[in-house]
DRENMARMI-929095 format. One record per residue (C-alpha): residue number from 1; x, y, z. Coordinates in pm, whole numbers, plus 50000, padded with zeros to 5 digits. Each point is the difference from the previous one (the first is absolute). Example, Ala and Ser with C-alpha at 12.3 -4.5 7.8 and 13.67 -1.06 7.14 Angstrom:
BEGIN
seq_east_north_up
1_51230_49550_50780 .
2_50137_50344_49934 .
***
This chain:
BEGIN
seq_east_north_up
1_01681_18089_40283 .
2_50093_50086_50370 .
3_50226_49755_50019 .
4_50183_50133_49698 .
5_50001_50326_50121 .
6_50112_49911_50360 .
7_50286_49748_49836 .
8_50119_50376_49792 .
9_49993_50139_50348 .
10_50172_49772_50136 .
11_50303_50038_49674 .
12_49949_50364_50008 .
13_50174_50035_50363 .
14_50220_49720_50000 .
15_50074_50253_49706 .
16_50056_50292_50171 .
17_50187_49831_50296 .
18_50281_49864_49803 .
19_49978_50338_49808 .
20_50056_50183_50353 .
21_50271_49721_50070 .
22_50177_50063_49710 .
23_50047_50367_50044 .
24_50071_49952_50395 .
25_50292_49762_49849 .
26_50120_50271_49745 .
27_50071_50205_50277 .
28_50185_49800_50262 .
29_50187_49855_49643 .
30_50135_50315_49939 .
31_50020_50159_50312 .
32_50122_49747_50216 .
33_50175_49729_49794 .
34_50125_50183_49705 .
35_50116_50302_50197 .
36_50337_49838_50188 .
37_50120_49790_49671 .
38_49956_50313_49759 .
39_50148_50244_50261 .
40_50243_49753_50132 .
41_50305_50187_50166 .
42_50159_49722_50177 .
43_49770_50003_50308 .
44_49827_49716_49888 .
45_50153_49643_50108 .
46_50039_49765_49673 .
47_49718_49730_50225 .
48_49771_50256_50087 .
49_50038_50158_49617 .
50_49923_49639_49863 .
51_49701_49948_50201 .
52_49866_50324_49854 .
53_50076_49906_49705 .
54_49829_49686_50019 .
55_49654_50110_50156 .
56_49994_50288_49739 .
57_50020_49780_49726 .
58_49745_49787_50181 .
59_49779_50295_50032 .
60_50038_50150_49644 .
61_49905_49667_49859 .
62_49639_49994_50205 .
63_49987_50360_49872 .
64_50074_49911_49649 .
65_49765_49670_50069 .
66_49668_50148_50073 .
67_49955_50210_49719 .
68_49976_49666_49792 .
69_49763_49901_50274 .
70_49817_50281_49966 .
71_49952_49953_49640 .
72_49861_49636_50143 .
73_49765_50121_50219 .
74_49800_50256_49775 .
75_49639_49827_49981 .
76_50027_49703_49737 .
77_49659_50065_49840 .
78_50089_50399_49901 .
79_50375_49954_49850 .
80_49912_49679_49816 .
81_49848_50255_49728 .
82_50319_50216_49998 .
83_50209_49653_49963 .
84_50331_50202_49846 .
85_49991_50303_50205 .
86_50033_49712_50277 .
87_50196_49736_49828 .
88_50270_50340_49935 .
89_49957_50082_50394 .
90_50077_49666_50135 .
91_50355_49984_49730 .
92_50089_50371_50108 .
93_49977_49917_50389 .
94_50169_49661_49918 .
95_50321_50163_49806 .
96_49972_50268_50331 .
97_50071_49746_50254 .
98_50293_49866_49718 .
99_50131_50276_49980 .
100_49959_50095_50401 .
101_50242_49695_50031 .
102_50273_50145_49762 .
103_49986_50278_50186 .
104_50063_49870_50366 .
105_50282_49796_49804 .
106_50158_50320_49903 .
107_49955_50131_50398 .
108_50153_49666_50108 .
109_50296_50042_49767 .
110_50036_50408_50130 .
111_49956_49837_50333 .
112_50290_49746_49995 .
113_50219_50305_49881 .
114_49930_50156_50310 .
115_50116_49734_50204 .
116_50286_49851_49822 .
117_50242_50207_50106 .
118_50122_50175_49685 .
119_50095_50273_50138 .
120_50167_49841_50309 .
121_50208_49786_49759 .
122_50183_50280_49867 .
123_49789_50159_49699 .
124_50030_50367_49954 .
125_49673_50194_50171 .
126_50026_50129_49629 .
127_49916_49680_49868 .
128_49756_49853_50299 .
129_49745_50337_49948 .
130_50020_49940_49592 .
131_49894_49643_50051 .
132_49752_50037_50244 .
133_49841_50253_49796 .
134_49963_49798_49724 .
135_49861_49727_50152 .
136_49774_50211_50193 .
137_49918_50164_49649 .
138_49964_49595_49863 .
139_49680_49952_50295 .
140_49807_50315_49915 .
141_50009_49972_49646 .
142_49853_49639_50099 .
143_49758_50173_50281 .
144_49873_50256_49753 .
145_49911_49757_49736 .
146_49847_49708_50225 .
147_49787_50354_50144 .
148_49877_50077_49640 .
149_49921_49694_49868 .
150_49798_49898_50372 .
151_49820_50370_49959 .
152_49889_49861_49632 .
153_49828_49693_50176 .
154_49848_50250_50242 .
155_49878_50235_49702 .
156_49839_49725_49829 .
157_49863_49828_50349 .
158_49809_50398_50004 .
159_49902_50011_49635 .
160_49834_49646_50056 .
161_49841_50181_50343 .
162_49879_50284_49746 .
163_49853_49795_49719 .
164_49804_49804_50261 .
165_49891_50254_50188 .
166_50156_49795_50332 .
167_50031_50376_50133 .
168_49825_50284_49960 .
169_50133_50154_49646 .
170_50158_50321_50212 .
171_50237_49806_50209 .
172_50098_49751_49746 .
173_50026_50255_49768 .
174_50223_50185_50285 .
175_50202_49671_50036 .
176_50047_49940_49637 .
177_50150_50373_49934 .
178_50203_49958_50348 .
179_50202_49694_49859 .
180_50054_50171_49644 .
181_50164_50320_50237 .
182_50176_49701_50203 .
183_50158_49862_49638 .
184_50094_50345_49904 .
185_50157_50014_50313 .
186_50196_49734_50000 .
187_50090_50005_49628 .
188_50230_50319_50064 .
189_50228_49725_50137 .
190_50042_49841_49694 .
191_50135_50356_49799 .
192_50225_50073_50360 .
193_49784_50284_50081 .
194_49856_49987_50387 .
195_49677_49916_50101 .
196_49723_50273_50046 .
197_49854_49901_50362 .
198_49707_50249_49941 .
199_49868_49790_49754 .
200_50003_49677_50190 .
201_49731_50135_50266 .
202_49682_49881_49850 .
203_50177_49636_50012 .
204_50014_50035_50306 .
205_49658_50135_50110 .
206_49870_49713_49726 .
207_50202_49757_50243 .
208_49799_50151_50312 .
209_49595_50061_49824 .
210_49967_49684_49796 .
211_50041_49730_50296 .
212_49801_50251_50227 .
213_49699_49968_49759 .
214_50069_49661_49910 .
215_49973_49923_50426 .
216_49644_50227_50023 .
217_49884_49916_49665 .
218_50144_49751_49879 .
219_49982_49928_49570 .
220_49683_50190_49828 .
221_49744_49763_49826 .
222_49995_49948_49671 .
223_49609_50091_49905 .
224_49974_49729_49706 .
225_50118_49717_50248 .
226_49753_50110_50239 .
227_49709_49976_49771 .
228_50126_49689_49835 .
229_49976_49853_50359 .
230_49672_50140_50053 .
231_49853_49834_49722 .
232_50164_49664_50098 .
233_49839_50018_50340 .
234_49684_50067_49859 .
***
């Protein structure tokens, strides 16, 4: 039984690290990376612009990656009796990290723009802005939707947390109502209406308290494994 326990220890913070990773990566992806392609004023050399381009598609793949991984890593014994709940995570962060690649397809194709000397070639500044704009418009439809569909995975990677009790029912319960807030938030996209950043705050705390209690406390056990364990060792 110890063993068990120290092996969901051991998955609970290798958990919460990647977690912690993941949101340390959001940040430099979208304020480091992002920032000098979707603000681009001509500063940029086309190199230097392609390198960014390159590690930020690099990096929003690993970000897209590990919530499929951790979909994987949820203890194998607890979300083998929720087997759809799961089977539906896994698919969800799959089609994410599909759809993840369409997106940094469409940045690529906004990104060649850039650099191809359109408007050096002669077109009106008219006709540059109009395209770049809908190109630019082309990538965040793409962003919006790879973001809703990878914030499914991550509702259903918390209702599997919930129904097995993996965390203490108030902060899954927290995390569960902060990704609904988080798909309301980003489904004002999809009727061209902006996005209400009050709303997405309790993702963001969720991002910060889960791995923290994950690293201290790691997953909470369930109390019919225990006993089932007891009675084998006796």
């Amino acid at each position: 039984m110890s063993l068990l326990n120290n092996s969901n220890k051991s998955i609970a913070r290798l958990l919460a690290c990647l977690m912690l990773v993941q949101m340390i990566l959001g940040i430099v992806l979208n304020f480091y990376f992002l920032k000098p392609i979707l603000r681009y004023e001509g500063s940029v050399g086309t190199q230097e612009l392609i390198y960014i381009l390159g590690i930020a598609t690099l990096v929003a793949l690993i970000i897209s990656s590990l919530n499929l991984v951790f979909g994987l890593l949820l203890p194998k014994d607890r979300v083998s009796r929720q087997s759809g709940m799961f089977i539906i995570l896994i698919a969800l962060a799959a089609v994410g990290i599909a759809l993840s690649t369409v997106e940094y397809a469409k940045l690529s194709e906004y990104v060649v723009f850039l650099t191809g000397g359109y408007l050096d070639a002669g077109s009106s500044s008219e006709i540059f802005e109009s395209l770049k704009k809908l190109l630019a418009t082309g990538r965040n439809e793409a962003h919006f939707f790879s973001i809703f569909i990878s914030s499914l995975s991550l509702l259903f990677f918390y209702g599997l947390v919930l129904r097995e009790k993996l965390l203490p029912t108030y902060l899954a319960s927290f995390a569960v109502f902060s990704v609904i807030l988080q798909l309301i938030a980003v489904g004002h996209t999809f009727f061209e209406l902006s996005i209400p950043t009050l709303i997405q705050a309790p993702i963001a705390l969720t991002q910060l308290i889960v791995p923290i209690y994950l690293l201290v406390a790691g997953f909470k056990c369930d109390p019919h494994l225990v006993n089932e364990q007891l009675e084998k060792a006796s």
